[in-house]
C-alpha positions as CSV (number, residue, x, y, z in Angstrom):
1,X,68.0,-1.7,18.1
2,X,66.5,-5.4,17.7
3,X,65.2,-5.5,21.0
4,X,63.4,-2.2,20.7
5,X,61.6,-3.2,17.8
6,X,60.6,-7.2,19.1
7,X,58.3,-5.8,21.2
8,X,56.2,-4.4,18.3
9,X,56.2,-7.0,16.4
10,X,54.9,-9.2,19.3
11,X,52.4,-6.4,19.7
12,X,51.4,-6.7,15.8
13,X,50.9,-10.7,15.4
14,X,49.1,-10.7,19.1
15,X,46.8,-7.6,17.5
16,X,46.2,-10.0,14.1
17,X,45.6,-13.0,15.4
18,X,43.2,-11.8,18.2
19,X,40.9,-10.7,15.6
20,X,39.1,-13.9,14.6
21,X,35.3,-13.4,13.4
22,X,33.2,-16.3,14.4
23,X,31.1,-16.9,11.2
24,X,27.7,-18.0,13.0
25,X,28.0,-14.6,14.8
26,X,28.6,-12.5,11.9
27,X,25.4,-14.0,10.2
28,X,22.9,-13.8,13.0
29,X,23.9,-9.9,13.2
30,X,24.2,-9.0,9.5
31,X,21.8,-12.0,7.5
32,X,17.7,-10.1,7.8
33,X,15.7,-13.8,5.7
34,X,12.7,-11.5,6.2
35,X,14.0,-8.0,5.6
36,X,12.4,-6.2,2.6
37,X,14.5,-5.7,-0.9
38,X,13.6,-2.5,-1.1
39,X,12.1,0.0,2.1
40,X,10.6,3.9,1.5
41,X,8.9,6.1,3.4
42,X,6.4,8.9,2.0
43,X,6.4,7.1,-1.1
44,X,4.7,8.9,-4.1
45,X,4.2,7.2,-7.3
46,X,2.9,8.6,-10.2
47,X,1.2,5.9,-13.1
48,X,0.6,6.8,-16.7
49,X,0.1,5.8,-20.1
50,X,0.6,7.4,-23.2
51,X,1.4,10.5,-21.1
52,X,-2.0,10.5,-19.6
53,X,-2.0,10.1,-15.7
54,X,-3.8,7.1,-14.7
55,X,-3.4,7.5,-10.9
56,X,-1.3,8.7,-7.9
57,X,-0.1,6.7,-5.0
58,X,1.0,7.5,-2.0
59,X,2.0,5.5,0.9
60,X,3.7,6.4,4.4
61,X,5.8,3.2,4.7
62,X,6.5,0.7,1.9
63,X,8.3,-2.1,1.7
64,X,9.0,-4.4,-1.2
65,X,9.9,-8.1,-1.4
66,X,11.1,-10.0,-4.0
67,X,11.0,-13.7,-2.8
68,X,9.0,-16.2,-2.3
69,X,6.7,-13.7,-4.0
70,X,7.0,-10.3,-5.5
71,X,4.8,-7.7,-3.4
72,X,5.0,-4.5,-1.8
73,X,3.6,-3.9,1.8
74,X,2.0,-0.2,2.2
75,X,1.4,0.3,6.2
76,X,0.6,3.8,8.0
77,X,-1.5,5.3,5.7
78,X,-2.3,4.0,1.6
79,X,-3.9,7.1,-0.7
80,X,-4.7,6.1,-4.1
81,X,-5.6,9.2,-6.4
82,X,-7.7,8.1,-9.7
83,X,-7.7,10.2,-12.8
84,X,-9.8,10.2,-16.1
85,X,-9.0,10.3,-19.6
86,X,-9.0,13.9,-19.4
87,X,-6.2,14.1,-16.7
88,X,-9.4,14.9,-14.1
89,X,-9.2,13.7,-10.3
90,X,-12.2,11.5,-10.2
91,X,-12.0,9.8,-7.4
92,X,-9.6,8.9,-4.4
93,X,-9.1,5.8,-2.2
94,X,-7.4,5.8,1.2
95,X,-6.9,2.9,4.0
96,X,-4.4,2.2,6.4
97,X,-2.9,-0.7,5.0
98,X,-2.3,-2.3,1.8
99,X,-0.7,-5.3,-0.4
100,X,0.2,-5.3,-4.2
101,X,1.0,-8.3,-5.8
102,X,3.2,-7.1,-8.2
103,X,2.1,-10.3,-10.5
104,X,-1.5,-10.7,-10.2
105,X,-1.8,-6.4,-10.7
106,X,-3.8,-6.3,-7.7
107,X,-4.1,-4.0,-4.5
108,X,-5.5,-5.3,-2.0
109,X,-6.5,-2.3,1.2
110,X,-7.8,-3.0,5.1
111,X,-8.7,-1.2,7.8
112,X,-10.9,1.9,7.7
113,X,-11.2,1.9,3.7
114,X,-13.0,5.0,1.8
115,X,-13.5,5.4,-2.0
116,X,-15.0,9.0,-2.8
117,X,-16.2,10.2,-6.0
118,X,-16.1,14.1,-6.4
119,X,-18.1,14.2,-8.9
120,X,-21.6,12.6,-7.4
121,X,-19.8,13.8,-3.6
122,X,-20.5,10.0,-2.8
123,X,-18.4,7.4,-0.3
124,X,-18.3,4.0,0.2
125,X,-16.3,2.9,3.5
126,X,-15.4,-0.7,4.3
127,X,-12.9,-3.1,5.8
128,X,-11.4,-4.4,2.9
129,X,-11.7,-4.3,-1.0
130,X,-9.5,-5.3,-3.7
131,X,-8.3,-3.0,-6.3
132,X,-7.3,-4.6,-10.4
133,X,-5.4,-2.7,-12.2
134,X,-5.7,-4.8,-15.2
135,X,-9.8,-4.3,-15.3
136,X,-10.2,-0.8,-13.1
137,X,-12.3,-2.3,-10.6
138,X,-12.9,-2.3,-6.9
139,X,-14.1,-5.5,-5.3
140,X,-15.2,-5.9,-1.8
141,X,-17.1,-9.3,-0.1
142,X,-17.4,-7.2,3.5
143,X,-20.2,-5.0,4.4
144,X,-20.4,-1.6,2.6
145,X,-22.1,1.8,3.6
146,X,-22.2,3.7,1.0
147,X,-23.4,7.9,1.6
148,X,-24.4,10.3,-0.6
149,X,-26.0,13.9,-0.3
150,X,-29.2,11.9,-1.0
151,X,-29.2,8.4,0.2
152,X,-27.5,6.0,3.0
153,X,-27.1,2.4,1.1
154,X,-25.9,-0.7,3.1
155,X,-24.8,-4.2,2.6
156,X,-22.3,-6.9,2.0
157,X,-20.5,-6.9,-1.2
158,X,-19.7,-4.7,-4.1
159,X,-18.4,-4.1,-7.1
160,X,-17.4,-0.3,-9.0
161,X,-14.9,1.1,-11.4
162,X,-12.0,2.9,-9.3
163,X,-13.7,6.4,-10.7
164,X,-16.6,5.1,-8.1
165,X,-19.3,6.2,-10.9
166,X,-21.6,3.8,-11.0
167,X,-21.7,0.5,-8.4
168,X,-23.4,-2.4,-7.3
169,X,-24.2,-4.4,-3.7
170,X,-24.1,-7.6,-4.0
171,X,-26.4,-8.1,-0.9
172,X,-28.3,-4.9,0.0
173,X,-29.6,-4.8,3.6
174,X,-30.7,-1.3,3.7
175,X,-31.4,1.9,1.8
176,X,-31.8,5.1,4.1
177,X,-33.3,8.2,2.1
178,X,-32.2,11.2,3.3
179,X,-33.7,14.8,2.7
180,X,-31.9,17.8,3.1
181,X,-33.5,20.7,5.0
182,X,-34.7,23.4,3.1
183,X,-33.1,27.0,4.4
């Protein structure tokens, strides 16, 4: 009987002490340093105060890190719904990338950037602008265009509330009036 059951027990301490882990290895596969805390995709937040909403956001990919700074990475496609005291969509802001610094309360959008007011059916498109949440406004030292049903404005620089209604280039280089076609 003891002879049938050495044979297992040789089996058993070759089978334990053949599985070392090699320490280094186990790190390189398992230890991301520049991995986000926190990843989502078709992320949808909604902001308000006081039970009014202040905006929507919605990103396709977000990512969040923690250290060495707190921000949150938006990439694929950034929308940025802006609402008025009344709980009225005012205006919206889309790009295809974005940064929020989580500790400065600013948003700060690239790449094919447009801010649209409903209201005044007016644009602005650029290559970057900054976003404060702390003061509602939109920033931007790149050039502007900014269209509406009755003028084409250009320039570098500009500043606006994120409900777009009223705005100002820095450095105007052009104004285009346009008049529509009578039917």
């Amino acid at each position: 009987m003891k002879l049938k059951i050495f044979p297992l027990y040789c089996l058993l301490v070759v089978i334990l002490f053949s599985c070392v882990n090699d320490e280094n290895e186990v790190k390189r596969i398992t230890d991301f340093e520049d991995a986000p805390d926190e990843q989502s995709q078709n992320l949808r937040m909604i902001y308000s105060d006081s039970g009014l909403t202040k905006f929507h956001l919605y990103a396709k990919i977000s990512e969040t890190y923690t250290q060495p700074q707190h921000i949150t990475n938006f990439r694929n496609y950034v929308k940025v719904d802006f609402f008025n005291s009344e709980g009225i969509m005012v205006s919206t802001l889309t790009a295809q990338s974005g940064i929020y610094d989580h500790t400065k309360e600013i948003v700060v959008v690239r790449d094919s950037v447009r801010l649209y007011n409903y209201k005044k059916d007016q644009t602005l498109e650029t290559e970057e602008l900054t976003w404060n949440k702390l003061d509602s406004t939109i920033r931007t030292d790149k050039q502007v265009v900014v269209n509406s049903p009755k003028e084409l404005l250009t320039g570098k620089g500009l500043i606006t509330k994120q409900d777009f209604s009223y705005f100002e280039i820095l450095n105007p280089t052009g104004r285009i009036l346009i008049k529509k076609e009578e039917e």
